[in-house]
NUDO-353884 format. One record per residue (C-alpha): residue number from 1; z, y, x. Coordinates in nm, 3 decimals, always signed. Layout:
   num         Z         Y         X
   NUM         Z         Y         X
...
! end
This chain:
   num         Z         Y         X
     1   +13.297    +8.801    +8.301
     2   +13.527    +8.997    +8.103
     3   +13.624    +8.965    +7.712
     4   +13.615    +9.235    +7.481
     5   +13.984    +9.096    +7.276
     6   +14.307    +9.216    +7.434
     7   +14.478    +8.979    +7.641
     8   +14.871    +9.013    +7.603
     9   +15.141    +8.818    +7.725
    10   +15.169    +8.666    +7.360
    11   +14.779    +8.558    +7.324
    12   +14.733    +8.470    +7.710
    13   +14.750    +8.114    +7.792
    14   +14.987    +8.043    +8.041
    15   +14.866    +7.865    +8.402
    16   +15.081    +7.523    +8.418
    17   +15.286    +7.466    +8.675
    18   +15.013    +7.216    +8.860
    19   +14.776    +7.541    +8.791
    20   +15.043    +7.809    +8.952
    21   +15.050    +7.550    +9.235
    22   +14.708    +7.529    +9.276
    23   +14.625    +7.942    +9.227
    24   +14.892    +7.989    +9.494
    25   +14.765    +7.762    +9.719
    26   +14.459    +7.895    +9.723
    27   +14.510    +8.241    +9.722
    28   +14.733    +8.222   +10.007
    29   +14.502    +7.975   +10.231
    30   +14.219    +8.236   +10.192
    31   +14.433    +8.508   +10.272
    32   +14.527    +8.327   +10.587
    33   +14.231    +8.185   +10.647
    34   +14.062    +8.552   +10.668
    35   +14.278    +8.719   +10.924
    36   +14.254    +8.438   +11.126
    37   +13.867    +8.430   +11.115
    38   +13.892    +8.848   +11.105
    39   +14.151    +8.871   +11.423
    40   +13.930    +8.592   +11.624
    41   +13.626    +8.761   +11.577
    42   +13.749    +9.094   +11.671
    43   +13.927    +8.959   +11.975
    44   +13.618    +8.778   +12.065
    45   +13.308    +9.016   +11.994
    46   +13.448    +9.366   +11.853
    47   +13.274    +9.302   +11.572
    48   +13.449    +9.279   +11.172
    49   +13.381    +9.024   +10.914
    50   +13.211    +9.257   +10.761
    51   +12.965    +9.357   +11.062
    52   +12.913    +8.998   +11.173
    53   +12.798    +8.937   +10.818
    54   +12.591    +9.204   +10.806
    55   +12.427    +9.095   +11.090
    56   +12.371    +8.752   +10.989
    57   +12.216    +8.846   +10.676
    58   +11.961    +9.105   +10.844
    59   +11.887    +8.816   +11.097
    60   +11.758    +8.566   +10.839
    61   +11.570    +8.849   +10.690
    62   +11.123    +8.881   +10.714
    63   +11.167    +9.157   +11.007
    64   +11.552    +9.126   +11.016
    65   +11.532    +9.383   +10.748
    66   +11.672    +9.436   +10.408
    67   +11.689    +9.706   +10.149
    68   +12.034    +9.812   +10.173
    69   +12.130    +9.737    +9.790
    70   +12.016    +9.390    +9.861
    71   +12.229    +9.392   +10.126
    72   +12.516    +9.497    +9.960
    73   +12.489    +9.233    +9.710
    74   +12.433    +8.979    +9.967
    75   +12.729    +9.042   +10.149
    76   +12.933    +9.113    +9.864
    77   +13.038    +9.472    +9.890
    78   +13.003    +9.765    +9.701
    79   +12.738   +10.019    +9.837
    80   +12.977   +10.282    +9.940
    81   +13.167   +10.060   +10.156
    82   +12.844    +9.934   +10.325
    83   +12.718   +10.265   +10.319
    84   +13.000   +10.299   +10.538
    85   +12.982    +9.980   +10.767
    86   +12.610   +10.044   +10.805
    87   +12.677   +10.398   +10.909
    88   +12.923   +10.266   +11.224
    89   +12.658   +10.011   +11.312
    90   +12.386   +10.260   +11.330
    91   +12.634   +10.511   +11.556
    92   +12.686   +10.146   +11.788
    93   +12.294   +10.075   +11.787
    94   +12.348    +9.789   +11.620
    95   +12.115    +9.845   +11.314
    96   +11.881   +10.162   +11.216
    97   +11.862   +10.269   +10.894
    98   +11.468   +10.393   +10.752
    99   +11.297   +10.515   +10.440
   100   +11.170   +10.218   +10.204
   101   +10.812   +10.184   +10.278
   102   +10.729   +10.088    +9.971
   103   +11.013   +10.293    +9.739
   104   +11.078   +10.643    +9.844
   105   +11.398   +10.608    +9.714
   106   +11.511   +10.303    +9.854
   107   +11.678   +10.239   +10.214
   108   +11.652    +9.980   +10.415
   109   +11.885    +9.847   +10.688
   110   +11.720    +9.656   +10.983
   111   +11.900    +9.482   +11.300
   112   +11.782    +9.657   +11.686
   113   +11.730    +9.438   +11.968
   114   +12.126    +9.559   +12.039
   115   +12.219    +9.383   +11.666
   116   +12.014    +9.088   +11.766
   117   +12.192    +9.038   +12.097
   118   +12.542    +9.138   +11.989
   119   +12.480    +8.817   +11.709
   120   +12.319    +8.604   +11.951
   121   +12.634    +8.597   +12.167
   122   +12.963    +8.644   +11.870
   123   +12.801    +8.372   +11.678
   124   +12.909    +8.082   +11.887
   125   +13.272    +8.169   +11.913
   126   +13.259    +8.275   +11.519
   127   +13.128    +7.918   +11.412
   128   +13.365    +7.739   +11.621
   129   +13.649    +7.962   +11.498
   130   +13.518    +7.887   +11.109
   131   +13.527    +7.493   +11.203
   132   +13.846    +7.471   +11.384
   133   +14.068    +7.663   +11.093
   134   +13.812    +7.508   +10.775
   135   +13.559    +7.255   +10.781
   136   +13.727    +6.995   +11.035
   137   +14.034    +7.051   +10.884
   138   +13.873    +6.917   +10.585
   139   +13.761    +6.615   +10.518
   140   +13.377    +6.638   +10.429
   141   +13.456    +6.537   +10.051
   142   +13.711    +6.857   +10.030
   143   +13.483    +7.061   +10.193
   144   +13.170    +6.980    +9.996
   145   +13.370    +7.005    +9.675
   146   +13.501    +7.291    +9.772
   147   +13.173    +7.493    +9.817
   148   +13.079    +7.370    +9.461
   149   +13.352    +7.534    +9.340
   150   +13.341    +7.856    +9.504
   151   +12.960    +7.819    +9.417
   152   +13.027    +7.799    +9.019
   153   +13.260    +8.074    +9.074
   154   +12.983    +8.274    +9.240
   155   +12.743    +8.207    +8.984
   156   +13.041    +8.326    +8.716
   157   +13.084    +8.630    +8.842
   158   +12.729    +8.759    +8.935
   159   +12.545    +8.659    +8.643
   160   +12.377    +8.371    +8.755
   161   +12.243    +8.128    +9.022
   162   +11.965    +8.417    +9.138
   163   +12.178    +8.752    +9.029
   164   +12.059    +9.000    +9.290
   165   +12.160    +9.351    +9.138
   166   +11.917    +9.576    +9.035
   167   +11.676    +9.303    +9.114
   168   +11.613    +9.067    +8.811
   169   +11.338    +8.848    +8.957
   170   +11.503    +8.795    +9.248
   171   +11.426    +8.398    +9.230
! end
């Protein structure tokens, strides 16, 4: 991910100005693209991004249930800060936390009835919200290209195509 040389404005190699376009572009788009999806799903369900992902990802779980470093990876946040979602969703009845079964030291995270349902009815308004501002503003070429690129980017940063951390046969 990182290199072990010293980058410095002298040795760095310079985006062009088709590549400063294209950062900019994107950085901004996502930025916007975010609080639009964040402030619609909010308006629409009470639940964050980062809830409503939470959510989804204990939904396609065996028994809606995942170990909660799992789930951290899966959603892409560090454990402290879904140590922290996962404690509000627990105080909301949305999820319970409970001892691994099978690792005393692990936790897992799994989705109540009241998780199930509060999904069941943010979802539709969340997918429509995700194609009106994205994929029909797309064509489908753009959009499939861009998921293969945010896809090799993925597999950049996390070590690989099957990277699930602290789980190395995760495949």
């Amino acid at each position: 991910m990182s290199t072990t040389t010293e980058v410095t404005a002298e040795t760095v190699e310079w985006l062009t100005e088709e590549q400063q376009k294209t950062w900019r572009s994107f950085r901004q788009g996502v930025a916007r693209l975010l609080a639009v999806l964040e402030h619609e799903l909010d308006a629409k369900s009470g639940l964050s991004t980062h809830e409503y992902e939470v959510l989804v990802r204990l939904s396609e779980a065996p028994g809606r249930t995942l170990r909660m470093a799992q789930l951290a990876d899966n959603v892409a946040h560090s454990r402290s800060r879904l140590t922290h979602t996962v404690r509000r969703m627990e105080e909301s009845g949305l999820v319970a936390r409970v001892p691994c079964e099978s690792d005393a030291r692990g936790v897992n995270a799994t989705m109540t009835d009241k998780g199930w349902a509060t999904l069941v009815a943010a979802a539709p308004g969340h997918v429509q919200s995700v194609r009106d501002h994205l994929v029909d503003v797309l064509t489908p070429e753009q959009f499939a290209a861009l998921g293969d690129a945010m896809e090799t980017v993925r597999v950049h940063l996390t070590g690989g195509a099957c990277h699930v951390e602290g789980e190395p046969d995760a495949c």
